[in-house]
mmCIF entry with sequence, helices, sheets and N, C-alpha, C, O atoms, coordinates in Angstrom:
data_MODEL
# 
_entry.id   MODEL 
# 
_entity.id                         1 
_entity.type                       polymer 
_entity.pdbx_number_of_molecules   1 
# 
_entity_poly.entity_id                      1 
_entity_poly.type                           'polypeptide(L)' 
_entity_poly.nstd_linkage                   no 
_entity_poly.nstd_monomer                   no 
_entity_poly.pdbx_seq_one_letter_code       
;(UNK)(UNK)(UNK)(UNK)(UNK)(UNK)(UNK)(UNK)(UNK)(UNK)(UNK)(UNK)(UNK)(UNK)(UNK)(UNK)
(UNK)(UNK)(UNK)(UNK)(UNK)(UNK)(UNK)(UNK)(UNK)(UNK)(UNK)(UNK)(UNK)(UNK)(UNK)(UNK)
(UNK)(UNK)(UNK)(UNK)(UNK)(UNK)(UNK)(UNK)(UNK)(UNK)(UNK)(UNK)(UNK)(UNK)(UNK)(UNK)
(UNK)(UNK)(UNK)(UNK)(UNK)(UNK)
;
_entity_poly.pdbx_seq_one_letter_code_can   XXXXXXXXXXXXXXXXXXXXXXXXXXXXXXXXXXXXXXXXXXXXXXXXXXXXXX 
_entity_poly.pdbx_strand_id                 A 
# 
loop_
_entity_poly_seq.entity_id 
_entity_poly_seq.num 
_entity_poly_seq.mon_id 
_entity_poly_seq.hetero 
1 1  UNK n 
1 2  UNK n 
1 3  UNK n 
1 4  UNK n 
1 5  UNK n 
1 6  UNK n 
1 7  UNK n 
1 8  UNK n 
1 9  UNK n 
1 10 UNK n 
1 11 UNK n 
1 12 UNK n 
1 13 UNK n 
1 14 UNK n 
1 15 UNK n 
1 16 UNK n 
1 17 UNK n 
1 18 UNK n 
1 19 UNK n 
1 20 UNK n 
1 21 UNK n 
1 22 UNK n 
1 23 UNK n 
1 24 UNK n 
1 25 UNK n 
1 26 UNK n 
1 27 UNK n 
1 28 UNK n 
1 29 UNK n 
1 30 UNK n 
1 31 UNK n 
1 32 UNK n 
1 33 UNK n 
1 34 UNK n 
1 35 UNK n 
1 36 UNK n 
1 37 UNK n 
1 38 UNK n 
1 39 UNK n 
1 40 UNK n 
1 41 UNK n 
1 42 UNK n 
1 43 UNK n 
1 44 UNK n 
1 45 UNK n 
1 46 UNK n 
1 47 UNK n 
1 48 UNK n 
1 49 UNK n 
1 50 UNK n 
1 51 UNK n 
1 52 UNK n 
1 53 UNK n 
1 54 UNK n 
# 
_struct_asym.id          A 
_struct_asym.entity_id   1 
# 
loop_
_struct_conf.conf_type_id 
_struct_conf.id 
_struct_conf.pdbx_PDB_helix_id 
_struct_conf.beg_label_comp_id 
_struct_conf.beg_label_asym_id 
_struct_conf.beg_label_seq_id 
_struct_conf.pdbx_beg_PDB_ins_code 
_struct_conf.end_label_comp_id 
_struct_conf.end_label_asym_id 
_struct_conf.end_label_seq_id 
_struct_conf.pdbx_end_PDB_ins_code 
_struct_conf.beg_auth_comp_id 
_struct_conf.beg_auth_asym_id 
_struct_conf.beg_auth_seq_id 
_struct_conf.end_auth_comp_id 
_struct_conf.end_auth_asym_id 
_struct_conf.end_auth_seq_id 
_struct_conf.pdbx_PDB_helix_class 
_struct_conf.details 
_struct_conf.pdbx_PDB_helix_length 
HELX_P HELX_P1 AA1 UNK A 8  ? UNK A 12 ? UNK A 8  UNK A 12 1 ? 5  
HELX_P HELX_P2 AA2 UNK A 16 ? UNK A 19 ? UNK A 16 UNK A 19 1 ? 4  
HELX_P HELX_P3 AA3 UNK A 25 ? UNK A 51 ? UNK A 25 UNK A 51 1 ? 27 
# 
_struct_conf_type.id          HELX_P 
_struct_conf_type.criteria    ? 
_struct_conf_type.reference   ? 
# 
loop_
_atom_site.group_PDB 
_atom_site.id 
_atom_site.type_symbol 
_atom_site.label_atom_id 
_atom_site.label_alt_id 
_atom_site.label_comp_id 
_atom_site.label_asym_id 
_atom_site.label_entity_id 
_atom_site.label_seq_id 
_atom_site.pdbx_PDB_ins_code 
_atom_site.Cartn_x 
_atom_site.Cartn_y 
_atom_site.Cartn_z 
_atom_site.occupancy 
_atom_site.B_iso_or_equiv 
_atom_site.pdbx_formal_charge 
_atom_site.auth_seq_id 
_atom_site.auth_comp_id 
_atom_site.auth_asym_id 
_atom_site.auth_atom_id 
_atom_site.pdbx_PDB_model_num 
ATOM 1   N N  . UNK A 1 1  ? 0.842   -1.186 0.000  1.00 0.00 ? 1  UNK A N  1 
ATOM 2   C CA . UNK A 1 1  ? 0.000   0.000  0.000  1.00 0.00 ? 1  UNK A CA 1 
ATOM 3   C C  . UNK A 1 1  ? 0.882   1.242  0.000  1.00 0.00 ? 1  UNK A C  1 
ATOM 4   O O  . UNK A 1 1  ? 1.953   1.279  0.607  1.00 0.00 ? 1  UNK A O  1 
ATOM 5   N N  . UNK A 1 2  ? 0.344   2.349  -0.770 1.00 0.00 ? 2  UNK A N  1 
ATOM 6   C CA . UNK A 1 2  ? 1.346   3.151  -0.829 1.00 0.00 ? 2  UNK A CA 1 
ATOM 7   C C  . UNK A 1 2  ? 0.972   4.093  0.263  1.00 0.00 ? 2  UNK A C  1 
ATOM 8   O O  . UNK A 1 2  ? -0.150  4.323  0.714  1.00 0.00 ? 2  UNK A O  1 
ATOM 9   N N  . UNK A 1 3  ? 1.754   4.434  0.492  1.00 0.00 ? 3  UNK A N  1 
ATOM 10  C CA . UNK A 1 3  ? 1.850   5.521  2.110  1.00 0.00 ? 3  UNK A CA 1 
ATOM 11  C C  . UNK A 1 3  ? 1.502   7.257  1.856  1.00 0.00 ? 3  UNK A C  1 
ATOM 12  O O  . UNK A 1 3  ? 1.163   8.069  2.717  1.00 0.00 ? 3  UNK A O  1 
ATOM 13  N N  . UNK A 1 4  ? 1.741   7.520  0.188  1.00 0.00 ? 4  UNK A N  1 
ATOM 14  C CA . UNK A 1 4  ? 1.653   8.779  0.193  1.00 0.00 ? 4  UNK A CA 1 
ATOM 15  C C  . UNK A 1 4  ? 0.306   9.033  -0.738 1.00 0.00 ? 4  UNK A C  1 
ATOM 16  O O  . UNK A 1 4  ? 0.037   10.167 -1.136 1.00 0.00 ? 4  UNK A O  1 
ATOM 17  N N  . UNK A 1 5  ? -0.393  8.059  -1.005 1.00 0.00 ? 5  UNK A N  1 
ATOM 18  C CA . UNK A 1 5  ? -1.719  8.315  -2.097 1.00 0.00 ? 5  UNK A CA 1 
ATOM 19  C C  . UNK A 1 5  ? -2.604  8.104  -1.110 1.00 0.00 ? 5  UNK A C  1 
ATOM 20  O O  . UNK A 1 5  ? -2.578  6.905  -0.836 1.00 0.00 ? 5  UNK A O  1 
ATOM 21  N N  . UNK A 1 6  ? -3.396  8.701  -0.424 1.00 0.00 ? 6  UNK A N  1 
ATOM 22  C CA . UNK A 1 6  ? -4.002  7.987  1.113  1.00 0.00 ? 6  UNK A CA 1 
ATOM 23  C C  . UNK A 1 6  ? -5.242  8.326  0.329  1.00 0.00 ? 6  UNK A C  1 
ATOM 24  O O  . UNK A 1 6  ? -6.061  7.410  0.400  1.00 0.00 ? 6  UNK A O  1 
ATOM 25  N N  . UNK A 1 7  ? -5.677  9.441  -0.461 1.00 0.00 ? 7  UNK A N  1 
ATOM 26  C CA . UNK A 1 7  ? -6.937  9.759  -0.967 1.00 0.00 ? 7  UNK A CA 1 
ATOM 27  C C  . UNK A 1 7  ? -7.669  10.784 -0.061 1.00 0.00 ? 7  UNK A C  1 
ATOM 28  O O  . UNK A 1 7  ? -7.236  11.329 0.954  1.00 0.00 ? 7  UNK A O  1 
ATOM 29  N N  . UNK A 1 8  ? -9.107  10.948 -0.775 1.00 0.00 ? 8  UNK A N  1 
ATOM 30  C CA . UNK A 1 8  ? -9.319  11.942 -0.142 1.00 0.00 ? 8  UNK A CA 1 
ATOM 31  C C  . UNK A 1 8  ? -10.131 12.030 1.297  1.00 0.00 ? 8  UNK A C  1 
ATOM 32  O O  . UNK A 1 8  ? -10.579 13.065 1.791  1.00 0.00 ? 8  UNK A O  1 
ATOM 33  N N  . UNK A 1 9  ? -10.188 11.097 1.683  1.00 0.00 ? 9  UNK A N  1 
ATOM 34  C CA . UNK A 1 9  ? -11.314 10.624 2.749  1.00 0.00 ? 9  UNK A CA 1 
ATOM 35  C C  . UNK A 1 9  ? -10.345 10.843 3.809  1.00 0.00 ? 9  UNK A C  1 
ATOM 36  O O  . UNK A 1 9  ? -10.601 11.700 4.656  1.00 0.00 ? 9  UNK A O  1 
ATOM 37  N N  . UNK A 1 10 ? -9.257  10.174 3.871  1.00 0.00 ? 10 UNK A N  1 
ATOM 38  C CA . UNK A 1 10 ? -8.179  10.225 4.948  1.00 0.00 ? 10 UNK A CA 1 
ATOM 39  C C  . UNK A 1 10 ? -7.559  12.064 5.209  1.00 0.00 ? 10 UNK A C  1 
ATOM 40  O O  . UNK A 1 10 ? -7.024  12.469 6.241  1.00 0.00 ? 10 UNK A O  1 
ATOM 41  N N  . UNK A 1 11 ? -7.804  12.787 4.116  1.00 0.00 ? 11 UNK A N  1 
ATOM 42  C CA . UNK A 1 11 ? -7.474  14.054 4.156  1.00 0.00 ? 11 UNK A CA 1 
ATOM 43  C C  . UNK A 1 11 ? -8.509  14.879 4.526  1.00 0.00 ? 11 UNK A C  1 
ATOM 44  O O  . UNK A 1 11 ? -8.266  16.018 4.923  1.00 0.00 ? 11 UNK A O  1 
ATOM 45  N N  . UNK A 1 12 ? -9.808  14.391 4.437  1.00 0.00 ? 12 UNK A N  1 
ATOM 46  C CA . UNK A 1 12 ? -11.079 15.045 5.254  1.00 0.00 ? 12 UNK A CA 1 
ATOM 47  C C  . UNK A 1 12 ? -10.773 14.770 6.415  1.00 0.00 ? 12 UNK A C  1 
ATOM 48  O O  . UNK A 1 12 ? -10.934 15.703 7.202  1.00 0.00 ? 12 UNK A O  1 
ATOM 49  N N  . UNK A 1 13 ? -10.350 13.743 6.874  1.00 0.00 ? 13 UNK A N  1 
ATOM 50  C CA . UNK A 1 13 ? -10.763 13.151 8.257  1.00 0.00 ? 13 UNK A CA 1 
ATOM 51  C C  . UNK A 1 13 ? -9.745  13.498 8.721  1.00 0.00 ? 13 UNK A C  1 
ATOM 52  O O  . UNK A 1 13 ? -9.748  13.065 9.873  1.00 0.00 ? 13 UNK A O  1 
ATOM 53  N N  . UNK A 1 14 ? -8.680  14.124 8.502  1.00 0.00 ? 14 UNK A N  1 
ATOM 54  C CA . UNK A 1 14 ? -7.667  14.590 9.257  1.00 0.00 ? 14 UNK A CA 1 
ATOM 55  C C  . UNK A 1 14 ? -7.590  16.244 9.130  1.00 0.00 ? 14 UNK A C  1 
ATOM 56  O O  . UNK A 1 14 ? -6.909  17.073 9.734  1.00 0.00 ? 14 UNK A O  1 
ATOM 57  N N  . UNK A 1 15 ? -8.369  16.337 8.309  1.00 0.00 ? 15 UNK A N  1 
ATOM 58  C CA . UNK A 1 15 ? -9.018  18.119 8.398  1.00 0.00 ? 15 UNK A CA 1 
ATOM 59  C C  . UNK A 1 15 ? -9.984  18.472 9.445  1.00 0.00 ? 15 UNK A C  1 
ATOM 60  O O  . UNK A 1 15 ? -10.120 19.466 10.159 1.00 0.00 ? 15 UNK A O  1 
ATOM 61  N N  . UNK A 1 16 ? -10.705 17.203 9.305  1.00 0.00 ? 16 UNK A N  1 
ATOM 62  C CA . UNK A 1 16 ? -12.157 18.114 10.115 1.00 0.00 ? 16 UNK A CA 1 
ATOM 63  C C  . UNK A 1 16 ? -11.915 17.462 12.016 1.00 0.00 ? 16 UNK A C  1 
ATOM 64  O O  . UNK A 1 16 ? -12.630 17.730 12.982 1.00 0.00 ? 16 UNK A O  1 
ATOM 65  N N  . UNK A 1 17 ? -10.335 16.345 11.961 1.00 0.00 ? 17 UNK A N  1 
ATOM 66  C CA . UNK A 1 17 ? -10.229 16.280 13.468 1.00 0.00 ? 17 UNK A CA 1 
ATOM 67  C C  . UNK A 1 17 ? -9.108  17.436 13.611 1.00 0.00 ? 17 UNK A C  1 
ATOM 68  O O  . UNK A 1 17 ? -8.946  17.933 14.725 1.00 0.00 ? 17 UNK A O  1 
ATOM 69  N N  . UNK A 1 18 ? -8.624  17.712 12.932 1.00 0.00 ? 18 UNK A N  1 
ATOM 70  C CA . UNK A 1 18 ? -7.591  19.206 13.383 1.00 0.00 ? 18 UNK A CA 1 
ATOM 71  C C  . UNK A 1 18 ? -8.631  20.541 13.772 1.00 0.00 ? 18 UNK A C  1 
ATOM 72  O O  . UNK A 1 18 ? -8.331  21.367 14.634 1.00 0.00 ? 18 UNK A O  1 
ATOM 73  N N  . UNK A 1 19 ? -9.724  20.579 13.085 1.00 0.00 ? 19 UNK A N  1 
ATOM 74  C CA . UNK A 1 19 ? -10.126 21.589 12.973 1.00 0.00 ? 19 UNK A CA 1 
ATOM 75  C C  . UNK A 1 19 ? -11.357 21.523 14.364 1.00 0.00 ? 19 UNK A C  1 
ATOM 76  O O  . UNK A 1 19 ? -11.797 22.575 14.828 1.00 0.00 ? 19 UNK A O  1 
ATOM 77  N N  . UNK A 1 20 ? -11.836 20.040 14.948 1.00 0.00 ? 20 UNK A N  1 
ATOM 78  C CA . UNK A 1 20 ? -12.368 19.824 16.101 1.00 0.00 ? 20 UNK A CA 1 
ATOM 79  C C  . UNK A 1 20 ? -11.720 20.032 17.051 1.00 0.00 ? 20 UNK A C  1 
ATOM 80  O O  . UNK A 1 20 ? -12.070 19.801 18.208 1.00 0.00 ? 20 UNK A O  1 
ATOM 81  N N  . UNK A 1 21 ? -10.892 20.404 16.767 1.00 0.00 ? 21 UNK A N  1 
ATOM 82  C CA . UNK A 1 21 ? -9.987  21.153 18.394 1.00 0.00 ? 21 UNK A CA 1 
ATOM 83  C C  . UNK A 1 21 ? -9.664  22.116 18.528 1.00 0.00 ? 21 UNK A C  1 
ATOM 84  O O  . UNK A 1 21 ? -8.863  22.308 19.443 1.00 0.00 ? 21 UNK A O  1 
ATOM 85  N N  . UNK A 1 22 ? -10.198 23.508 17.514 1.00 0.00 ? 22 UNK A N  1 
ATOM 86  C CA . UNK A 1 22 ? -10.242 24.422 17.952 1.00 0.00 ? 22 UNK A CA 1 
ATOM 87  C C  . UNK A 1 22 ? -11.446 25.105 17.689 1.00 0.00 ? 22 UNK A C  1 
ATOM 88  O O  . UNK A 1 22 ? -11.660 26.283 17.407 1.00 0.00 ? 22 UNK A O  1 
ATOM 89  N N  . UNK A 1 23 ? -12.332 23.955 17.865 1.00 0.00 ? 23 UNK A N  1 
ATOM 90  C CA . UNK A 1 23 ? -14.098 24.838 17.918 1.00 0.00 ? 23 UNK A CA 1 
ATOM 91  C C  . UNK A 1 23 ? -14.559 24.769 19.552 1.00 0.00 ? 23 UNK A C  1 
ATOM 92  O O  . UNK A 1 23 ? -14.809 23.756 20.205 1.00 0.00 ? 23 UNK A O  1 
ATOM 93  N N  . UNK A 1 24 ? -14.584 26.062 19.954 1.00 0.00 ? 24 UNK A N  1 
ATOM 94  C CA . UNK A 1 24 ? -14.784 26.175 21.358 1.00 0.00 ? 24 UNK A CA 1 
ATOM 95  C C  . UNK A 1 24 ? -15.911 25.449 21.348 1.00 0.00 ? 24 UNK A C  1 
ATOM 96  O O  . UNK A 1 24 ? -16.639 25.775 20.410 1.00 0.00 ? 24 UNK A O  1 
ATOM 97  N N  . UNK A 1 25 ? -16.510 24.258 22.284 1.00 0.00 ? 25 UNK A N  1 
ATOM 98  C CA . UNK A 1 25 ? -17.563 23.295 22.282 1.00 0.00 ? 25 UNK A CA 1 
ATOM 99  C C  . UNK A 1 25 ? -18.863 23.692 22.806 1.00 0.00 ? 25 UNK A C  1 
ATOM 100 O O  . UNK A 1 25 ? -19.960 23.201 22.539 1.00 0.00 ? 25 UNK A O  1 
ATOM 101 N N  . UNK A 1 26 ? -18.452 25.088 23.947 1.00 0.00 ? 26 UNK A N  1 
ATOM 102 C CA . UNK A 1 26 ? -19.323 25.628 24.680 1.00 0.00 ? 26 UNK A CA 1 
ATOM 103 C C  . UNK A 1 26 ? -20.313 26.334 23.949 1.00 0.00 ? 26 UNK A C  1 
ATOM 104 O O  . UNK A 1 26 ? -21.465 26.311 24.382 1.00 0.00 ? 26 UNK A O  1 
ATOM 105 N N  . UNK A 1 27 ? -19.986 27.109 22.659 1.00 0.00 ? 27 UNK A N  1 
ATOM 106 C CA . UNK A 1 27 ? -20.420 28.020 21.728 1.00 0.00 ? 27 UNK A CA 1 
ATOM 107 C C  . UNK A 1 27 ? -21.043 27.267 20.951 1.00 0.00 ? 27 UNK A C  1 
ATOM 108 O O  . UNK A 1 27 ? -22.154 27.712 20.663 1.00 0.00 ? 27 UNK A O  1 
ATOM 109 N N  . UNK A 1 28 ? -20.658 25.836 20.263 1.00 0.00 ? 28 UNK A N  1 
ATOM 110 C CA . UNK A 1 28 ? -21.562 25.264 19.795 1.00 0.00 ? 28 UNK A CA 1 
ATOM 111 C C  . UNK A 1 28 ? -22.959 24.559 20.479 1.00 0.00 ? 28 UNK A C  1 
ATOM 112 O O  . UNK A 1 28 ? -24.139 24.528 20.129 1.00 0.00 ? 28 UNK A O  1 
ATOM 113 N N  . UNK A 1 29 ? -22.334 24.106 21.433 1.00 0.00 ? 29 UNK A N  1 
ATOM 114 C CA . UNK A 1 29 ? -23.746 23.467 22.260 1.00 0.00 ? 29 UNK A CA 1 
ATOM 115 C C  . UNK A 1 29 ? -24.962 24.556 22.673 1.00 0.00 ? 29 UNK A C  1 
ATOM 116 O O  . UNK A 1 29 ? -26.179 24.413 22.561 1.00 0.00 ? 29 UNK A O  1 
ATOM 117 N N  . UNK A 1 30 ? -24.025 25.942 23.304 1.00 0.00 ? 30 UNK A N  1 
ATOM 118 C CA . UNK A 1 30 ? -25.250 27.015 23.219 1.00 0.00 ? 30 UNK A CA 1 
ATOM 119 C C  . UNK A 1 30 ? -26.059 27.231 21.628 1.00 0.00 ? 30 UNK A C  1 
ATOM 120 O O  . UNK A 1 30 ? -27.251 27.306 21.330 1.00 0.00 ? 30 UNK A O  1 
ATOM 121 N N  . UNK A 1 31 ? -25.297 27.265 21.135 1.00 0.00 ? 31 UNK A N  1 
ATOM 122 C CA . UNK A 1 31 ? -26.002 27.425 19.721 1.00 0.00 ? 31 UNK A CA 1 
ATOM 123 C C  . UNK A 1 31 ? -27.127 26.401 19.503 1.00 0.00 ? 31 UNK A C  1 
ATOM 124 O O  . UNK A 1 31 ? -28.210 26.645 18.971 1.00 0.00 ? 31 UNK A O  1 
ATOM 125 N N  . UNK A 1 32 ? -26.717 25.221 19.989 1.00 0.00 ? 32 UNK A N  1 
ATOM 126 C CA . UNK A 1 32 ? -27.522 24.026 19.553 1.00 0.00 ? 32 UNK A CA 1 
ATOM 127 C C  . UNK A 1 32 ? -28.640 24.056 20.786 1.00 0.00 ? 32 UNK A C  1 
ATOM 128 O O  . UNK A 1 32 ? -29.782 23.642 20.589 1.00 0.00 ? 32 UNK A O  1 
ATOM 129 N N  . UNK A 1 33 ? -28.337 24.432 21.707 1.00 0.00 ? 33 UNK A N  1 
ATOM 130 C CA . UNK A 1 33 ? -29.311 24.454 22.624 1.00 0.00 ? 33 UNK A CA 1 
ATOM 131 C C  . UNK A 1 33 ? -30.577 26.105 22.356 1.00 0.00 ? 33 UNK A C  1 
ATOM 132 O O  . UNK A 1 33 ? -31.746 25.998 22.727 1.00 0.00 ? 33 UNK A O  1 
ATOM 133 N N  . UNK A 1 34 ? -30.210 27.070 21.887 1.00 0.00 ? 34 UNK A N  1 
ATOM 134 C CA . UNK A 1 34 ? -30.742 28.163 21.214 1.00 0.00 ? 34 UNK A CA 1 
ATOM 135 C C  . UNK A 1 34 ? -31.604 27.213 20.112 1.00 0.00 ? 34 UNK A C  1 
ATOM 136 O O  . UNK A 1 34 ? -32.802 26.946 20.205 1.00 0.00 ? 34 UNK A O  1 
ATOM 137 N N  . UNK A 1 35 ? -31.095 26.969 19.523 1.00 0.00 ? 35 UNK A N  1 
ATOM 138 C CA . UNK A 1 35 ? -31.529 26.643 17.963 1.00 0.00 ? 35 UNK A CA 1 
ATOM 139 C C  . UNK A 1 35 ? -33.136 25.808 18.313 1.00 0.00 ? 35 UNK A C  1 
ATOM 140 O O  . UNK A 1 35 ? -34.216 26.149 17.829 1.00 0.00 ? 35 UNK A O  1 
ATOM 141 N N  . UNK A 1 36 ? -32.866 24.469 19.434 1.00 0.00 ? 36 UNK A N  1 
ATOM 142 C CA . UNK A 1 36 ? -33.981 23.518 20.019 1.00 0.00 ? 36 UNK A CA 1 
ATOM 143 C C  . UNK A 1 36 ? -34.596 24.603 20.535 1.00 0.00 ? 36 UNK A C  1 
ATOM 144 O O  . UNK A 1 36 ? -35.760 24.205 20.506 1.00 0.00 ? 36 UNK A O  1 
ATOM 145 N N  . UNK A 1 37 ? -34.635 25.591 20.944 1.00 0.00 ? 37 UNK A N  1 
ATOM 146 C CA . UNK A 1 37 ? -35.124 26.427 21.824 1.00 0.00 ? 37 UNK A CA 1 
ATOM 147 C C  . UNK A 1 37 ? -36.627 27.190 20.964 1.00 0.00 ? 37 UNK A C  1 
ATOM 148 O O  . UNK A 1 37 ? -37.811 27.230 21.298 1.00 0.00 ? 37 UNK A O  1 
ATOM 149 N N  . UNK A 1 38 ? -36.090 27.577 20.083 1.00 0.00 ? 38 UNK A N  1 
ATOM 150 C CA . UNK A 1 38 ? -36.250 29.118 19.049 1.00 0.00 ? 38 UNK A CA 1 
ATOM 151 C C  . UNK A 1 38 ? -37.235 27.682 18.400 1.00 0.00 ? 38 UNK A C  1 
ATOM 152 O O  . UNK A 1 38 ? -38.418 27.614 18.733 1.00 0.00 ? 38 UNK A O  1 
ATOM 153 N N  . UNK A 1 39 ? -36.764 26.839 17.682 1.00 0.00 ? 39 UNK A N  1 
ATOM 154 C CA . UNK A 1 39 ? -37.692 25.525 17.190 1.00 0.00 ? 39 UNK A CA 1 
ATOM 155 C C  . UNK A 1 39 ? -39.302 25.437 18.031 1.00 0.00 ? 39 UNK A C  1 
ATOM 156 O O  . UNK A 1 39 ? -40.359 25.652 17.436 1.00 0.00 ? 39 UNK A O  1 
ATOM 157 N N  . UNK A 1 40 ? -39.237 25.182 19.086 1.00 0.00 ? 40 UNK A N  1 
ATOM 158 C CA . UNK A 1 40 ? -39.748 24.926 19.879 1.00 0.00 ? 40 UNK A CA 1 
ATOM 159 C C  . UNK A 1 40 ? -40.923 26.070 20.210 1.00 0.00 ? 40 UNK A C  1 
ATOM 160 O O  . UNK A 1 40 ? -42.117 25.768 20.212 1.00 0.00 ? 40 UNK A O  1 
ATOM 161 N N  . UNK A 1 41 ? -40.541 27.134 20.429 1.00 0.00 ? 41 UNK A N  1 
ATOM 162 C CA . UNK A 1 41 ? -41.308 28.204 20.726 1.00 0.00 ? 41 UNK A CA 1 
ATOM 163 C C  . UNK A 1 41 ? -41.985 28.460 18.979 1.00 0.00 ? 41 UNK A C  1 
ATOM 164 O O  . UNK A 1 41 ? -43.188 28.540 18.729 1.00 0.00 ? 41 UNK A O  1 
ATOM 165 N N  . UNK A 1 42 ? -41.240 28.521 18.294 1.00 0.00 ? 42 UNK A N  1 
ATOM 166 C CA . UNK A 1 42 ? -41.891 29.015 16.821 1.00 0.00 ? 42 UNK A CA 1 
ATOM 167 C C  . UNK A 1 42 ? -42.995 27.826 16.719 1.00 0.00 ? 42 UNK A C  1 
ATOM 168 O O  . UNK A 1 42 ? -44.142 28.272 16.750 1.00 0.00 ? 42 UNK A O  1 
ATOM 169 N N  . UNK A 1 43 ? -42.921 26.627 16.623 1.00 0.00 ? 43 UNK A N  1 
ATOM 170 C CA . UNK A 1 43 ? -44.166 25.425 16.659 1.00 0.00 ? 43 UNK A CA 1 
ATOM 171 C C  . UNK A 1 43 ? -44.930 25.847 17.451 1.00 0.00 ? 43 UNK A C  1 
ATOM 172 O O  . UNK A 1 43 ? -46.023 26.222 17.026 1.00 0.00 ? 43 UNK A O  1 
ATOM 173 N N  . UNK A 1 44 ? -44.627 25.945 18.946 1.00 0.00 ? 44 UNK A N  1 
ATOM 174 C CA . UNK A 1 44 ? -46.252 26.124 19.783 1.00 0.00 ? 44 UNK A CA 1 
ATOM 175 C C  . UNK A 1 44 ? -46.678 27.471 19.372 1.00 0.00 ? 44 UNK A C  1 
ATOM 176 O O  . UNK A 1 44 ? -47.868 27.704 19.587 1.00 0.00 ? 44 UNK A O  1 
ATOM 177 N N  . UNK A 1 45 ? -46.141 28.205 18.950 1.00 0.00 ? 45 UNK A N  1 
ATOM 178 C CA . UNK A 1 45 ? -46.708 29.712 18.754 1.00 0.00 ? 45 UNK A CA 1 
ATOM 179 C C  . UNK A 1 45 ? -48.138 29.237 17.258 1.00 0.00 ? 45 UNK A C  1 
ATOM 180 O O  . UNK A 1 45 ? -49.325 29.494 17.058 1.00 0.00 ? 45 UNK A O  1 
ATOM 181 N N  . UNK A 1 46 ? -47.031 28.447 16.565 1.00 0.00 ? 46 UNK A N  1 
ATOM 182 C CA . UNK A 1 46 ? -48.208 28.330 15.084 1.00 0.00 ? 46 UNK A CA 1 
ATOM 183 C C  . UNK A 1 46 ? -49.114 27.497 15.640 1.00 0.00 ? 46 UNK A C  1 
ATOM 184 O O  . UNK A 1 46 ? -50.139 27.785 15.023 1.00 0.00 ? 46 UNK A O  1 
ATOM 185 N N  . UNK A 1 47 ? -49.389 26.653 16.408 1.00 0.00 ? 47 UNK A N  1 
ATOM 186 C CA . UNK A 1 47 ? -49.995 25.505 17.085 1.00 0.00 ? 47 UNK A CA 1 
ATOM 187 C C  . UNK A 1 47 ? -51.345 26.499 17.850 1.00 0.00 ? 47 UNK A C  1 
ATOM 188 O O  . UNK A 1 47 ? -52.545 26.227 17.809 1.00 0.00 ? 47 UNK A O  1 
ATOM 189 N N  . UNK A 1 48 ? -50.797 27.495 18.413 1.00 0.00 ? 48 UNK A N  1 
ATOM 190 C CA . UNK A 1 48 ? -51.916 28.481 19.200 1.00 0.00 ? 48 UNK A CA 1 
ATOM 191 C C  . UNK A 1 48 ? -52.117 29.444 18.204 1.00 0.00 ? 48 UNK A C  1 
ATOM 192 O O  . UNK A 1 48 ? -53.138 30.040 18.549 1.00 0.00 ? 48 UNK A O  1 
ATOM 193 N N  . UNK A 1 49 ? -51.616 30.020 16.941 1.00 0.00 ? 49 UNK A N  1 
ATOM 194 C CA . UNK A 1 49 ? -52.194 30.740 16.378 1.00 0.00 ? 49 UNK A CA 1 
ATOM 195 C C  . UNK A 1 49 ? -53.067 30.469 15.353 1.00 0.00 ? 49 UNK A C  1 
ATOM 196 O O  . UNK A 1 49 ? -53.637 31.338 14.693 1.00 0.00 ? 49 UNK A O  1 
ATOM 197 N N  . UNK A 1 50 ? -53.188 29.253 15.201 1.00 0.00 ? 50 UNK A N  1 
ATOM 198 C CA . UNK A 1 50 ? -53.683 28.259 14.182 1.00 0.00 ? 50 UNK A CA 1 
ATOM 199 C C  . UNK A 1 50 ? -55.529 27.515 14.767 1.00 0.00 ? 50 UNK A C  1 
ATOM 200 O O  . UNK A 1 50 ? -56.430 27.222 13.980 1.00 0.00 ? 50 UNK A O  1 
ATOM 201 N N  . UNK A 1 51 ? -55.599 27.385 16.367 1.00 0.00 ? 51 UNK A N  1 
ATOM 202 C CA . UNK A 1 51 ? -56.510 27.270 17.495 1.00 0.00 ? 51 UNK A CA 1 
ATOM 203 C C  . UNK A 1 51 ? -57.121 28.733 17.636 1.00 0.00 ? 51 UNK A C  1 
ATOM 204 O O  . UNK A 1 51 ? -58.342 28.891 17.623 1.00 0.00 ? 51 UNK A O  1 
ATOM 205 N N  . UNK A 1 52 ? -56.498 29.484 17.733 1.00 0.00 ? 52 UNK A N  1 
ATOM 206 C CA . UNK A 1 52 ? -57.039 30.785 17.558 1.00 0.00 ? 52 UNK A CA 1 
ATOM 207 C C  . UNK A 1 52 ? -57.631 31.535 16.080 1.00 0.00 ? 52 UNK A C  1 
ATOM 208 O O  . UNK A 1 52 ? -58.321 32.549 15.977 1.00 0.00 ? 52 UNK A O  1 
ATOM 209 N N  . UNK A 1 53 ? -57.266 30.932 15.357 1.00 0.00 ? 53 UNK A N  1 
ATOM 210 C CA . UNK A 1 53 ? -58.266 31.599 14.019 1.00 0.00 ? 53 UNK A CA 1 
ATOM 211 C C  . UNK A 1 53 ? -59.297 30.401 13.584 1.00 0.00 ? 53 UNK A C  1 
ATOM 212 O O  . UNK A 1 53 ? -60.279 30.820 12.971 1.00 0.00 ? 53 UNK A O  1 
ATOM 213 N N  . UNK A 1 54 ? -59.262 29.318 13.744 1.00 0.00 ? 54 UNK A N  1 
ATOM 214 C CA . UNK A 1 54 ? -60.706 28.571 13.913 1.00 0.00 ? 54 UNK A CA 1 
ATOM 215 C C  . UNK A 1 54 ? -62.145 29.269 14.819 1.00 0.00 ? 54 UNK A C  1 
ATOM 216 O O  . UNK A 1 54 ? -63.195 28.632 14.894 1.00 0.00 ? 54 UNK A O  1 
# 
């Protein structure tokens, strides 16, 4: 096997774990926890505004 043709999968995967260590984790999880959040409120809002024009 040749050692220097690794392709491109092995060069993603060694991009996107270099690049997982300098994504502050805290900033994403708030984000992700915002995001479920904002989801959540926008549904029950159409859910009651939808009960309310019947």
């Amino acid at each position: 096997m040749n050692s220097q043709g690794g392709g491109l999968f092995p060069m993603l995967g060694g991009t996107c774990c270099s690049i997982m260590g300098l994504i502050p984790w805290n900033n994403v999880l708030q984000t992700v926890i915002l995001a479920v959040v904002g989801t959540l409120v926008s549904y029950l809002l159409t859910r009651v505004l939808r009960r309310i024009r019947k």
